[in-house]
C-alpha positions in Angstrom: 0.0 0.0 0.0 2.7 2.5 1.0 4.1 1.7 -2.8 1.1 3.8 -4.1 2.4 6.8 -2.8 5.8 8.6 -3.7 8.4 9.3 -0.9 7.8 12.6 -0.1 3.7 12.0 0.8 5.5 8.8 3.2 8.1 11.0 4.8 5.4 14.0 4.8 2.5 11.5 6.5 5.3 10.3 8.8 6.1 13.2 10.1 3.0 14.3 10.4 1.4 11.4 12.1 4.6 11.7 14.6 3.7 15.1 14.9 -0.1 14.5 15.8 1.5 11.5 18.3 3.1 14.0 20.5 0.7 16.7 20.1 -1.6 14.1 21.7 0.9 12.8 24.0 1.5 16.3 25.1 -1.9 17.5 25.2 -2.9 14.2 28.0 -0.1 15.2 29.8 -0.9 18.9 30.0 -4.4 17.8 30.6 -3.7 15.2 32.9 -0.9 18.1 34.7 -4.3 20.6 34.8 -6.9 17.7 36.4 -4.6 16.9 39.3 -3.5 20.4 39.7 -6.7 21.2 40.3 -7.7 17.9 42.6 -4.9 18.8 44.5 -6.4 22.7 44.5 -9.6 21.5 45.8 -8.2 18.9 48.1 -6.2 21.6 49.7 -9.2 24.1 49.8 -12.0 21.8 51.3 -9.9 19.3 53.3 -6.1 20.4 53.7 -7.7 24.4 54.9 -11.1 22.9 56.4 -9.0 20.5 58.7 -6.7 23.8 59.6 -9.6 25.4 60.6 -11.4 22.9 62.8 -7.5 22.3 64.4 -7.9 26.3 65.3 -11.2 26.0 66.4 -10.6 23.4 68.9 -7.5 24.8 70.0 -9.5 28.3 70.5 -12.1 26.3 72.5 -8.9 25.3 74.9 -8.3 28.9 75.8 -12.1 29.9 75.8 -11.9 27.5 78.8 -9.2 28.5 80.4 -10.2 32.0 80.3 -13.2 31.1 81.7 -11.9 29.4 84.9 -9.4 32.5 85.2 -12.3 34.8 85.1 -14.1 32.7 87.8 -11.0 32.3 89.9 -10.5 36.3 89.9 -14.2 37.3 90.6 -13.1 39.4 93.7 -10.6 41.7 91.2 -12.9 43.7 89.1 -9.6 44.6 87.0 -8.7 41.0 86.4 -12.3 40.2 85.4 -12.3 43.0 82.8 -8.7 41.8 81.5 -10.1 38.1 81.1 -13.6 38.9 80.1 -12.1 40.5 77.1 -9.8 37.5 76.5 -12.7 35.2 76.5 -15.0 37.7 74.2 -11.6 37.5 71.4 -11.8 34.0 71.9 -15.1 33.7 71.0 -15.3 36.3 68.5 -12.3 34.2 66.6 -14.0 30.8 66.7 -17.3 32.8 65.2 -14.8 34.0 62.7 -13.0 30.7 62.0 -17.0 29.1 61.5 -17.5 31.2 58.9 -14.3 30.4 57.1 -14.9 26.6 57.4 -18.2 26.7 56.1 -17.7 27.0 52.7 -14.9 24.5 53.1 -17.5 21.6 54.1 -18.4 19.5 51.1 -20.3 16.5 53.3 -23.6 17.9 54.1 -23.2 15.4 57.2 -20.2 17.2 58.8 -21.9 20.7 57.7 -24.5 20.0 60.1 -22.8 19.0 62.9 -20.1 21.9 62.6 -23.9 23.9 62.7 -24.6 22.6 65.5 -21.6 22.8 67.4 -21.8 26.2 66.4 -24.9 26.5 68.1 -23.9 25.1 71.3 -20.9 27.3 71.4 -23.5 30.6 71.1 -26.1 28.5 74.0 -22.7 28.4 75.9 -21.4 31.8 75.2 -24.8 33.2 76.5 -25.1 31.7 79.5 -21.6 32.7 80.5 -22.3 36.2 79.9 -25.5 35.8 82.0 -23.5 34.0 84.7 -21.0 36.8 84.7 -23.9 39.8 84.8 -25.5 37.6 87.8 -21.9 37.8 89.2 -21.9 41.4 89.0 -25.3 41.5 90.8 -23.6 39.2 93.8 -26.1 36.4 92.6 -24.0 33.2 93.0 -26.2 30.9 92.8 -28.0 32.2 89.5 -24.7 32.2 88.1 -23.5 29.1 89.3 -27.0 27.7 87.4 -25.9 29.8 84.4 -22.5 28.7 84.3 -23.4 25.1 84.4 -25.8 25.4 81.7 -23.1 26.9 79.7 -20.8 24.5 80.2 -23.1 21.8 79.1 -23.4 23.5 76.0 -19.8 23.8 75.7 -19.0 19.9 76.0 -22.1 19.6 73.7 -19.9 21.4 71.6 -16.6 19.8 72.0 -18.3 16.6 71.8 -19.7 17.3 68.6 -16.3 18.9 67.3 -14.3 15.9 68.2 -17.1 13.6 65.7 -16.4 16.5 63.6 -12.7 16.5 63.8 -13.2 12.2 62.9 -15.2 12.5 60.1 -12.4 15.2 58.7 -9.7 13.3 59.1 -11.8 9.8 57.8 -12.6 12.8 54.5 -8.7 13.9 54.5 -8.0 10.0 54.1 -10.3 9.2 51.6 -10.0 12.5 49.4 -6.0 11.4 49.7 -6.5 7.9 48.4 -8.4 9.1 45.3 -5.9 11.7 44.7 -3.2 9.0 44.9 -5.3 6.4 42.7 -5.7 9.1 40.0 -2.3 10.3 39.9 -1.0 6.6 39.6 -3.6 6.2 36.5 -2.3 9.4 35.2 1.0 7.8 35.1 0.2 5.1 33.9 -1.8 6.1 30.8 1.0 8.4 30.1 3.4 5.4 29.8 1.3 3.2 27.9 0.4 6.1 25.7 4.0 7.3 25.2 5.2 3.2 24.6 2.4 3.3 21.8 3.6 5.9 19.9 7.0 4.9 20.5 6.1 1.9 18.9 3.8 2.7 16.3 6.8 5.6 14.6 9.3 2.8 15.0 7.3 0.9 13.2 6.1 3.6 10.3 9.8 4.8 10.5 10.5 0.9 9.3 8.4 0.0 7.2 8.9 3.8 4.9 13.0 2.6 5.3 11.9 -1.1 3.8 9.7 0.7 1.1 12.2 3.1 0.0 15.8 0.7 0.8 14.5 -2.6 -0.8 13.5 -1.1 -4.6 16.7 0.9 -4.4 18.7 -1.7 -3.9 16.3 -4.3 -7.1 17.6 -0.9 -8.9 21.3 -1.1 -8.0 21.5 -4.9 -9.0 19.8 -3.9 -12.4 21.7 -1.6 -13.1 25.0 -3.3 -11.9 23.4 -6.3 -14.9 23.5 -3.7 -17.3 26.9 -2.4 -16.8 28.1 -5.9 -17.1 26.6 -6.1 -20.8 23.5 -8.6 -19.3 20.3 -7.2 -21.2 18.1 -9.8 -20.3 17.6 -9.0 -16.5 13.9 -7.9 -14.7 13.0 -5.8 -12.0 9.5 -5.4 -9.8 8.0 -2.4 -10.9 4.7 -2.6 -8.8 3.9 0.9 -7.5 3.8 4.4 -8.2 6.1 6.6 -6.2 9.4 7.1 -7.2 11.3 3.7 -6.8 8.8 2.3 -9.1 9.2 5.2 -11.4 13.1 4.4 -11.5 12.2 0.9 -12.3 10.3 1.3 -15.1 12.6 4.2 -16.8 15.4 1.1 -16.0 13.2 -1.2 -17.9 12.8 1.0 -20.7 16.8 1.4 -21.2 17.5 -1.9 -21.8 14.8 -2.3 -24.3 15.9 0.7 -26.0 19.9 -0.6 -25.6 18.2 -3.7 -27.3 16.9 -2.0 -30.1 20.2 0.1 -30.3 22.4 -2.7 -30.8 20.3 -4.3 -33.4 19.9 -1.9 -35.3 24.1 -0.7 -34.7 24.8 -4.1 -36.1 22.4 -4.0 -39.2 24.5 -0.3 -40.1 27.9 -1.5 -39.6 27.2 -4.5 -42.0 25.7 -1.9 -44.5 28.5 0.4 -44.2 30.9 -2.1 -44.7 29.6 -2.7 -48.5 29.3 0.8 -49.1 33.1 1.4 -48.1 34.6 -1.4 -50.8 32.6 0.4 -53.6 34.0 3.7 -52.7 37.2 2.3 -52.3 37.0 1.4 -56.2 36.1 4.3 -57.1 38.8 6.3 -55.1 41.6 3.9 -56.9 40.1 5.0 -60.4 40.3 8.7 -59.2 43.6 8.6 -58.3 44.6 7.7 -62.0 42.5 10.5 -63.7 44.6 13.0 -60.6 47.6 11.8 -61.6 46.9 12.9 -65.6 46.1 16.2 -64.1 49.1 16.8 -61.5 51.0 17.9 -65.3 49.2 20.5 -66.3 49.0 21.8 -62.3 53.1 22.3 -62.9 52.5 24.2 -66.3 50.2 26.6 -64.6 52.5 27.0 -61.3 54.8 28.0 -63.9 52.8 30.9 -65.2 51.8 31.6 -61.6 55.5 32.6 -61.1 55.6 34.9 -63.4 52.5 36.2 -62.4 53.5 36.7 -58.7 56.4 38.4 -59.8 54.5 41.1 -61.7 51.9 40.9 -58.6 54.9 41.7 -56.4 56.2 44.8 -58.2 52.8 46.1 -58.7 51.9 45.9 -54.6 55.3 47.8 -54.0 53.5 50.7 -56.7 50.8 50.6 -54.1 52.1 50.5 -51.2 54.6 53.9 -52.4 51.0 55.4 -53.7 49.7 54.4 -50.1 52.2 56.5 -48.4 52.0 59.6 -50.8 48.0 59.5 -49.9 48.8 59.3 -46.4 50.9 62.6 -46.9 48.8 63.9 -48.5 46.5 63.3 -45.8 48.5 64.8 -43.4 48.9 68.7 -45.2 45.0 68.7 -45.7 44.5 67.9 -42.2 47.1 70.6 -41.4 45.4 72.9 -43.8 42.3 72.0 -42.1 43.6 72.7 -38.5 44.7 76.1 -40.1 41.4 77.0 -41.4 40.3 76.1 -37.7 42.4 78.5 -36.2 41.3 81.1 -38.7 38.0 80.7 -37.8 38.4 80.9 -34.0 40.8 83.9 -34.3 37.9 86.0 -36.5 35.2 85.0 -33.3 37.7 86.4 -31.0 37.7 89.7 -32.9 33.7 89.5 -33.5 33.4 88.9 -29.5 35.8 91.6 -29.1 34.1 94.0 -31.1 30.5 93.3 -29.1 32.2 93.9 -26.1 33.6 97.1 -27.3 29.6 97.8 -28.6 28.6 97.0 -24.5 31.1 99.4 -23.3 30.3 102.5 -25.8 27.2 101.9 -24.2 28.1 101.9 -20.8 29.7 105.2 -21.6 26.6 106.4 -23.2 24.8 105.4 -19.5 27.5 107.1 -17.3 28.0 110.6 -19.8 23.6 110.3 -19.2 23.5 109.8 -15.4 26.8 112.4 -15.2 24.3 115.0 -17.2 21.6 114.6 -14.5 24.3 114.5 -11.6 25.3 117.7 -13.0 21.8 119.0 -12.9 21.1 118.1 -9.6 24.5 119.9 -8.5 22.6 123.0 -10.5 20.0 123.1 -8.3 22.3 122.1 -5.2 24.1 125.6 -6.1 21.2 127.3 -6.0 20.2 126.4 -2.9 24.0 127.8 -1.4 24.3 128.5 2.0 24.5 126.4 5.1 22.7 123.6 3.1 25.9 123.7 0.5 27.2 120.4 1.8 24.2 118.3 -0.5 26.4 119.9 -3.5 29.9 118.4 -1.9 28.0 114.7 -2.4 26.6 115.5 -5.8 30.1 116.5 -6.7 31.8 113.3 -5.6 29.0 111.3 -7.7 30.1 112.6 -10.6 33.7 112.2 -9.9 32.8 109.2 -9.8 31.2 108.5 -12.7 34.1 110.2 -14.5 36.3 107.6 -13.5 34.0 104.6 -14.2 34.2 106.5 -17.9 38.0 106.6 -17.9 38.3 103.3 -17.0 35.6 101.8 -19.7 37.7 104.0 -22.1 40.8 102.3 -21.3 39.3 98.9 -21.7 37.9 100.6 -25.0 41.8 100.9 -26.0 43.0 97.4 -24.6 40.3 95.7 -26.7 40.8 97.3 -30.1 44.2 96.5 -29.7 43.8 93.0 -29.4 41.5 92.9 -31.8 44.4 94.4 -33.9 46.1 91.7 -32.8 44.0 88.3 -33.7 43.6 89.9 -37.2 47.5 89.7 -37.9 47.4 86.0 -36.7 44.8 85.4 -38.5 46.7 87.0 -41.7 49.5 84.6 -41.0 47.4 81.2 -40.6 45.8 82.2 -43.9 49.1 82.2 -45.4 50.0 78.9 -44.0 47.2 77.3 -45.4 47.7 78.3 -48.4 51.1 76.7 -48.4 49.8 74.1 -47.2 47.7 73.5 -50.4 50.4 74.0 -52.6 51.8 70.7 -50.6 48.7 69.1 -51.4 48.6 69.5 -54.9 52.2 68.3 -55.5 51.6 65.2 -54.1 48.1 64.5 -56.0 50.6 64.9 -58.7 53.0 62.8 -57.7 49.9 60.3 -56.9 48.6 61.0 -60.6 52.4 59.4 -61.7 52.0 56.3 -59.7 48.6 55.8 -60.6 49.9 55.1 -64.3 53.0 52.9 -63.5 50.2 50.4 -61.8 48.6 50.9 -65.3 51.5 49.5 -66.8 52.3 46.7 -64.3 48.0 45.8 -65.2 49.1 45.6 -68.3 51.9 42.5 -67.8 49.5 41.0 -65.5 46.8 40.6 -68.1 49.2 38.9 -70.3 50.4 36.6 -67.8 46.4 36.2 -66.5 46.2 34.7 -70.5 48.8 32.3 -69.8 47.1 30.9 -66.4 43.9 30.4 -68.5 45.2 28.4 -71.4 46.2 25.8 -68.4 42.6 26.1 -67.1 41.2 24.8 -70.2 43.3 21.8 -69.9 42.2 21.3 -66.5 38.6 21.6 -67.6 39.0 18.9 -70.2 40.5 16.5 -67.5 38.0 17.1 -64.9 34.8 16.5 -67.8 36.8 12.7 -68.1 36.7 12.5 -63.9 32.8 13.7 -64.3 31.8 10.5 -64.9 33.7 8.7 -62.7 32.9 11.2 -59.6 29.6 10.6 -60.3 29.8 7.0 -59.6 31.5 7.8 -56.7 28.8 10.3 -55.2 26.5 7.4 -55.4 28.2 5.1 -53.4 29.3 8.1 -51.2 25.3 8.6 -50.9 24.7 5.6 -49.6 27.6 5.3 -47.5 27.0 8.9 -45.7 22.9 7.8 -45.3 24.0 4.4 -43.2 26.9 6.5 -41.4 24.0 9.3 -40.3 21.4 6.3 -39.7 24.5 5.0 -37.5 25.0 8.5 -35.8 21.4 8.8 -34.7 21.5 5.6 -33.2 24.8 5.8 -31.2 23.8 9.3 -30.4 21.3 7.9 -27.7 24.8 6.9 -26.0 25.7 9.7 -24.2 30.0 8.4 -23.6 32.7 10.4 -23.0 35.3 10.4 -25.9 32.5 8.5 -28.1 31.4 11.6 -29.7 34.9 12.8 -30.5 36.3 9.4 -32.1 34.8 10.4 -35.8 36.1 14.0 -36.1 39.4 12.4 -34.8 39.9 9.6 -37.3 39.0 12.6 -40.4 41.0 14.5 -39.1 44.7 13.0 -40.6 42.7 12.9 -44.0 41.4 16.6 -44.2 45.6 17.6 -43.0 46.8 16.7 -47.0 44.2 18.5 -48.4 44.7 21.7 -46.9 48.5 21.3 -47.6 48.1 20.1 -50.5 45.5 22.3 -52.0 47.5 25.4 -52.1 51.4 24.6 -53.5 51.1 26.5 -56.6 50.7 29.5 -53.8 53.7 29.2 -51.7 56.3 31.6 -54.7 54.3 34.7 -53.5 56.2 35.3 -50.8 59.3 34.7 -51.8 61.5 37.8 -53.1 64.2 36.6 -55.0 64.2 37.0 -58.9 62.2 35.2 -60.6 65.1 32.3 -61.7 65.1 31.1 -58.2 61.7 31.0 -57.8 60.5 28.4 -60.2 62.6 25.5 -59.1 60.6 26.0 -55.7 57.3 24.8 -56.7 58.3 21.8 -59.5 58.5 19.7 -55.7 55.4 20.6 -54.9 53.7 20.0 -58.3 52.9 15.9 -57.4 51.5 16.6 -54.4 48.0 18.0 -56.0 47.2 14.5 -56.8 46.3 13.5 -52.8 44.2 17.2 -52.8 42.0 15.6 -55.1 41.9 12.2 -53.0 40.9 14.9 -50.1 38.6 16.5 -52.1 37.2 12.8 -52.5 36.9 11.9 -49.4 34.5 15.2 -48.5 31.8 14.0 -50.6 
């Protein structure tokens, strides 16, 4: 049953029934704690308390007694009789106290009603005392001998009654004690068996989740141990559906599919065998026709020479052209630099001249306010006398505003001046620049030169380009005659590269380390010729020597086209 669910509902229901376990172990005992905390509450309260009080009671009766006899013995000493009068009154007054206190205490209605009526016979006896003692007073003896007897009938009816009381308490203390005991030993023992249970019951869950988990984990190890060893025809439980049983199944379908691999692995390797002898053939027939065409290869490296010689010469034009343009270059970004200067040294002298506009129209401002300054010191004048001091300020105003004119005229003069200035460096950078140009212009010429040598060196190259192609048509005839034969050999290569990808998808589903990297190895060696191979005829360019040392260079190389075209073959 526990194989219908996966691992983490088992784990999850473990816990949680473990959890649930203690939660009810712990709420019995926090129950359990409560119930005889509160037994133990009211044991205290009505019989612990309740037996405290009767103790006091009967003790108080003692001295009650006692102060009685006292108070008799004194009767001649009015003080002393006062002193235990009051005595016997706090007596009494304390039992009447301790009654009330015990009442509620009393849960047998038996033992209530004699504590009543001890009680009562405690008030007949405190009465008749205090009559005794008012016929004392009145030098009655013999009324209050009568009195006093009565009242001490009532007050052994009293202690008589007490002392049942006091038996019946005790017989109550016992018995509430023994059911406090009995339930505080079934307490315990409940909490044991309950705690053993659950004890018990998670050892056993935690078991048999271990066994349900451990056992198909282990069918799975030996399984998979089989397969490793090559042995496809092993089985394994896969009842269930949780995880292990998942595991099992996935196991079952990897061998089938390994199975179906190897068949079918088999099947493609005798397949590609067949393939492989045909192309085989047909590789030893294109190695002939390569052969036939590894002569005309040295007739055109010959050409080649002579057309990397004239290539040669012709880059060493370009490369002198290259370095005129970049001079070239050069003076028009100098002249442009220039032009740049120009330009900034003519905004200088338009900035200058708008400051020189602000200033004239400063002065314009200070000449206006000095006009009305020089009003005002008018009317100041007229106004001579004691109040002549207003034209002493006036006067200092416009001083002032005379200087504030000098000084914008000397900045007037400092401007225009460097105005002067930026226009005779700007004369000079125009002249620059126009030198500058003149630089340019030569070397466009001397540009315009090279230019027409390159013509000339096209010229040689088109002859030897001629050359090159009469050897192309002879290695167009010879590859028509290997048409056929390539075409044969694209067949079989067909089918041989269809079997090799039918064999790639199904080895694919192995995932191996170094498997995947055992193919591009093994082409590797073949595709090294043909790179090597392919490009002889190229290997004169650079060399620098004239061109009689040169040829003998690449007549070594000239067989080895013939295993380029085997490399060619072999990427089909």
């Amino acid at each position: 049953m526990l194989r219908n669910f996966n691992i983490g509902r088992r784990l999850g229901g473990v816990f949680l029934i473990c959890a649930l376990l203690l939660t009810l172990l712990g709420g019995f005992g926090i129950y359990s704690s409560y119930s005889v905390n509160k037994s133990f509450g009211l044991y205290v309260f009505h019989v612990v308390e309740a037996a405290q009080h009767a103790a006091n009671i009967r003790a108080e009766m003692i001295n009650l007694r006692r102060f009685e006899k006292d108070l008799v013995i004194n009767v001649g000493d009015p003080a002393k009789v006062k002193e235990y009068q009051g005595q016997w009154e706090s007596a009494y007054e304390f039992i009447q106290e301790t009654f009330r206190e015990l009442k509620p205490r009393l849960r047998d209605p038996a033992v209530a009603q004699r504590v009543e009526g001890a009680q009562q016979n405690l008030k007949t006896y405190h009465d008749n005392v205090q009559a005794a003692m008012a016929k004392l007073d009145g030098a009655d003896v013999a009324a209050a001998n009568q009195a006093m007897r009565a009242g001490r009938e009532g007050f052994l009816a009293a202690e008589k009654v007490f002392a049942e009381t006091m038996q019946l308490v005790t017989k109550a203390t016992q018995e509430v004690k023994q059911k406090f005991d009995e339930g505080a030993r079934q307490v315990f023992i409940w909490t044991v068996v309950l705690a053993l249970g659950a004890i018990g019951f998670m050892v056993w869950m935690g078991l048999a989740v271990t066994a349900s988990v451990v056992a198909p984990l282990r069918n799975a190890k030996d399984f998979s141990g089989a397969v490793r060893d090559g042995d496809l025809t092993g089985d394994i439980p896969t009842a269930g559906r949780d995880e292990p049983a998942q595991l099992a199944q996935a196991l079952l379908d990897m061998q089938n599919s390994l199975n179906r691999i190897v068949s079918e692995v088999r099947t493609a390797a005798d397949s590609i065998q067949v393939a492989s002898s045909e192309v085989a053939s047909g590789n030893a027939d294109l190695s002939h026709r390569t052969e036939q065409t590894a002569a005309s290869l040295q007739q055109a490296a010959s050409a080649m020479n002579e057309l990397t010689a004239t290539v040669n010469q012709t880059a060493d034009s370009a490369r002198t052209a290259n370095q005129l343009a970049s001079q070239a270059s050069a003076s028009a970004e100098r002249g442009g630099a220039v032009v740049g200067e120009v330009v900034s040294t003519m905004e200088r002298i338009n900035q200058g001249s708008r400051r020189i506009a602000d200033i004239i129209g400063t002065i314009d401002g200070i000449a206006f306010q000095t006009n009305i300054l020089a009003l005002n010191a008018a009317v100041e004048a007229a106004r001579a006398g004691e109040q002549g001091r207003g034209f002493a300020v006036v006067a200092g105003e416009v001083r002032l505003l005379a200087g504030r004119s000098a000084e914008a005229a000397r900045e007037i003069k400092t401007l225009i001046t460097s105005s002067v200035e930026s226009v005779e460096v700007g004369t000079r950078l125009v002249a620059d620049a126009g030198q500058s140009m003149q630089e340019i212009v030569a070397n466009v010429q001397r540009v315009s030169d090279i230019i027409g040598e390159i013509s000339a060196a096209a010229g040689e190259q088109s002859s030897g380009i001629g050359s090159v192609n009469d050897q192309v048509v002879q290695l167009d005839q010879a590859t028509q005659q290997n048409a056929a034969l390539v075409e044969q050999s694209a067949a079989a290569a067909q089918s041989l590269r269809e079997q090799a990808q039918r064999l790639a998808e199904v080895v694919a589903a192995f995932k191996v380390q170094g498997a995947a990297r055992s193919q591009p190895a093994a082409r590797a060696p073949v595709k090294a010729p043909l790179q090597s191979a392919a490009r002889p005829a190229a290997a004169p360019k650079p060399v620098t020597s004239p061109a009689p040392k040169s040829a003998p260079t690449p007549r070594p190389a000239a067989p080895s086209p013939a295993p380029a075209s085997d490399g060619d073959w072999e990427t089909f």
